[in-house]
C-alpha positions in Angstrom: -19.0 12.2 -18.9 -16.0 10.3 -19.2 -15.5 7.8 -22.1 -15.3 5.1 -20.1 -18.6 5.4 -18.9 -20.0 5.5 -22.5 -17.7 2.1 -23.3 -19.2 0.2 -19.9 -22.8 1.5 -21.0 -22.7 -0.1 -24.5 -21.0 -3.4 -23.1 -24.0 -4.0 -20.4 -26.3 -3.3 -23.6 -24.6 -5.8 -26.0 -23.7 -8.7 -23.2 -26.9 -8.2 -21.2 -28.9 -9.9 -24.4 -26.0 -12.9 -24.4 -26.5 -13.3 -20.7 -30.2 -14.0 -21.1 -29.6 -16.2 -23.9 -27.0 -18.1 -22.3 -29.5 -18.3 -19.1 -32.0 -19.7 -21.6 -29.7 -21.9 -22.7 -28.5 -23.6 -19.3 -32.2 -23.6 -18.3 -33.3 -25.4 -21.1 -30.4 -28.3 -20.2 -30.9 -28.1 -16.6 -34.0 -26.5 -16.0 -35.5 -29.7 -13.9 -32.4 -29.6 -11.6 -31.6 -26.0 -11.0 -35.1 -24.7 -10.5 -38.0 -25.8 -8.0 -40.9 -23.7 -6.1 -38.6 -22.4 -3.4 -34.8 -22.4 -5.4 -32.9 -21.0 -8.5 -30.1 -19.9 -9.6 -29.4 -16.8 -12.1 -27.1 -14.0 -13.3 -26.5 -10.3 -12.7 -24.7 -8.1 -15.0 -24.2 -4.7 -15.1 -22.2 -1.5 -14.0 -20.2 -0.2 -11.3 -19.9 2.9 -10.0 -17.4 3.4 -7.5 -15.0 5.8 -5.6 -12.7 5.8 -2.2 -14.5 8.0 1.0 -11.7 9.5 2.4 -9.8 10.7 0.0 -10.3 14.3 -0.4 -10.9 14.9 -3.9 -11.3 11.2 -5.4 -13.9 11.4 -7.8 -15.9 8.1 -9.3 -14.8 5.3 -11.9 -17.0 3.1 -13.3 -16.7 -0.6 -13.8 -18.3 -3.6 -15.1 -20.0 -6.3 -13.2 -20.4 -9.9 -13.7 -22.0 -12.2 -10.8 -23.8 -15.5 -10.6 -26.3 -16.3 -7.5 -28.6 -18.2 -6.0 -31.7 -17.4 -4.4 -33.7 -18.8 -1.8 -37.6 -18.6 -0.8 -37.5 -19.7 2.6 -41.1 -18.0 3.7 -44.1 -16.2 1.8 -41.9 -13.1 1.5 -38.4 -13.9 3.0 -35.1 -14.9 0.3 -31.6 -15.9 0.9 -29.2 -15.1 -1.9 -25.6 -15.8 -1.8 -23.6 -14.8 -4.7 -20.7 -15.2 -6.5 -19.0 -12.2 -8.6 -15.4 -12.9 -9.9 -15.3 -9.4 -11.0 -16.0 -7.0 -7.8 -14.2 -3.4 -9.5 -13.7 -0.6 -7.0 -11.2 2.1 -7.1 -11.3 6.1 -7.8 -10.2 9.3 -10.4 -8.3 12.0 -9.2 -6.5 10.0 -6.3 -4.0 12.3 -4.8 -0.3 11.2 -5.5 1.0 8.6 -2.6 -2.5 8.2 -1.0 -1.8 4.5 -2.1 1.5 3.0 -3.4 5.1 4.5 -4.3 4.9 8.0 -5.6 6.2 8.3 -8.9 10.2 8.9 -10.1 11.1 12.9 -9.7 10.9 13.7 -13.5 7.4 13.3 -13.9 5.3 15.8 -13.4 2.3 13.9 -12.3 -1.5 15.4 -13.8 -3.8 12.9 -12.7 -3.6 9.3 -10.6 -6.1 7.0 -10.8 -6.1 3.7 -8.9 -8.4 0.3 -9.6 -9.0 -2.7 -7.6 -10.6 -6.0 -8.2 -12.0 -8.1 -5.8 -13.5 -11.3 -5.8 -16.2 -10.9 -4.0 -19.4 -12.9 -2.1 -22.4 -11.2 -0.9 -25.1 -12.9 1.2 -28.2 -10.7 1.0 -31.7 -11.3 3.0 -34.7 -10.0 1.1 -37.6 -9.3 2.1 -40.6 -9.1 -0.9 -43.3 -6.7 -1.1 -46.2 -6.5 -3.3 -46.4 -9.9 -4.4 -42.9 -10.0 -3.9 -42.7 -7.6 -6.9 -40.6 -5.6 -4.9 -37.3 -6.5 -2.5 -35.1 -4.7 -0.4 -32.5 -6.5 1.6 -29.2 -5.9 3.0 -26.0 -8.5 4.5 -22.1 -8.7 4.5 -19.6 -9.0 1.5 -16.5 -10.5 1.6 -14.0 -9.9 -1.1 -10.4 -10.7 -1.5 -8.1 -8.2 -3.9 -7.6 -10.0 -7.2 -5.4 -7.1 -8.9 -4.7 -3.4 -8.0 -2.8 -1.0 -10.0 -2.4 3.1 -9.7 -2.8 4.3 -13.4 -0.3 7.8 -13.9 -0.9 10.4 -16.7 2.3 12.0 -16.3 4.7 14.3 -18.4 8.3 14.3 -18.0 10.7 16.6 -19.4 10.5 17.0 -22.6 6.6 18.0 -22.6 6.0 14.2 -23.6 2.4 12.7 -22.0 3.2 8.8 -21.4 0.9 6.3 -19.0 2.3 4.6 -16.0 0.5 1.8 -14.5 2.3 0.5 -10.7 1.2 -2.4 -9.3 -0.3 -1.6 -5.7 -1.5 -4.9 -4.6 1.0 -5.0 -2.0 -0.5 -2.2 -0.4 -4.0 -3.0 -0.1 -5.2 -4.6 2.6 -7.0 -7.8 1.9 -9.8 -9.1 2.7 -12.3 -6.1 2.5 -15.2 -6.3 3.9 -18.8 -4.5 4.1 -23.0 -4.1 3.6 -24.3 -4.4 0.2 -27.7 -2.8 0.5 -30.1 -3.9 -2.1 -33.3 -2.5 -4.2 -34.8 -5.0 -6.9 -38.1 -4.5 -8.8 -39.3 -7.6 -10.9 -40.7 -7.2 -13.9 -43.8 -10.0 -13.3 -44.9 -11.2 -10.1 -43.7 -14.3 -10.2 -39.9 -15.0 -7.9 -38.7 -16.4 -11.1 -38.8 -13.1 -13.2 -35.8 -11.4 -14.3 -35.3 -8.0 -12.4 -33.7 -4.7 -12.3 -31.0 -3.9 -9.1 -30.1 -1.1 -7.3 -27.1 -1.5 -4.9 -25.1 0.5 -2.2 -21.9 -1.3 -0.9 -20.6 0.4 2.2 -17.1 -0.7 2.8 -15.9 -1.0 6.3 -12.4 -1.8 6.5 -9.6 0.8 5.0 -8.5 -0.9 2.2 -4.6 0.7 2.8 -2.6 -1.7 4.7 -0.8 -0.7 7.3 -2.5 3.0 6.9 -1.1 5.6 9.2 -3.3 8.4 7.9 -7.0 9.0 7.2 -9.2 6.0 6.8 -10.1 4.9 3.4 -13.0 2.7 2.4 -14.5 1.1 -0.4 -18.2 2.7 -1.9 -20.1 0.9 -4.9 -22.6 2.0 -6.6 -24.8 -0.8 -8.6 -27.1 -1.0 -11.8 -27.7 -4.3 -12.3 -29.8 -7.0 -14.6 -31.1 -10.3 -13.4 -31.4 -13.4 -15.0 -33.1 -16.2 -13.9 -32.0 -19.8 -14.9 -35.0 -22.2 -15.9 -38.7 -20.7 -15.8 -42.4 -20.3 -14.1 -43.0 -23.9 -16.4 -39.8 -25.2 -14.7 -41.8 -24.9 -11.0 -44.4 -27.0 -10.3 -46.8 -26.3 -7.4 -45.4 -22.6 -6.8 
């Protein structure tokens, strides 16, 4: 296991706490506004896990997540939710040299390229709920346009000296990207304003080279996700 994926485990541990306690927060202060029998809004955080299909060899990355959201009960067992995540990481390990981007000067002996992008990003999901609407699945598009994209070199020149290269790739990334989330949720009460736990699939669609002339390459994101409701089951009258 990589280290990273030790650092993005113990930063959805610490934050996830500050999340809820900021959701507390906002509820307590705008509680009566934000919440009502059939609307709410809330926050998912969590992890990434993500890697490019098409690229022979790629293997995954993980990132962090960050979203805010909104969700809708428009029938006994039918929801709306449109999101909003600033932070939408994607990218893969082990990316071949020149799959994406300029290939690096002559002298380097290149060991390893990896290459991250950030989206910002807005899913629309329909649920459906199950069991007392304990359980969802859903599905819908996401939208994202490329924030930031970089190829990350391990090389070693001449010399035997290992340095770090980062090259900025936006340029070559084709903007925006676009997909199906696919969604799991299980609340922990029974009640459409509990918090939750979220598995998600994001299938991209579009190859996220421009102007590719080779092999297709798409997005795929793998989600573990928290959710926090804002306000509470006091909060909803009637429901």
């Amino acid at each position: 296991m990589r280290k990273w994926t030790l650092i993005v485990l113990i930063a959805v541990l610490v934050l996830a706490p500050a999340v809820a306690s900021g959701q507390v927060l906002i509820g307590m202060l705008l509680g009566d506004k934000v919440t009502s029998p059939s609307f709410h809004l809330g926050a998912n955080v969590g992890t990434n896990y993500t890697t490019l299909s098409g690229v022979d060899g790629a293997s995954g990355k993980w990132g962090f997540q960050l979203a805010l959201f909104g969700e809708w009960k428009f029938a006994e067992h039918w929801f709306l939710q449109p999101e909003l995540v600033p932070f939408f990481y994607t990218g893969a390990h082990d990316v071949p040299t020149g799959t994406i981007g300029r290939l690096p000067p002559d002298e380097f002996t290149v060991e390893t390229t990896t290459t991250s992008m950030n989206y910002f990003a807005v899913p629309i999901i329909l649920k459906y709920g199950a069991a007392g609407n304990r359980f969802h699945i859903g599905a819908g598009p996401q939208v994202g346009w490329v924030l930031k994209a970089d190829n990350t070199y391990e090389a070693v020149p001449a010399g035997d000296i290992e340095i770090t290269t980062v090259q900025d790739i936006k340029g070559d990334i084709t903007s925006p990207d676009y997909g199906v989330v696919f969604h799991f949720e299980y609340k922990f009460k029974d009640h459409y304003l509990s918090p939750s736990v979220i598995g998600r699939y994001y299938y991209g669609l579009n190859d996220v080279i421009r102007d590719n002339t080779g092999d297709e390459v798409t997005n795929s994101v793998f989600q573990l996700l928290l959710s926090f409701p804002i306000g509470g089951e006091k909060d909803v009258q009637g429901d």
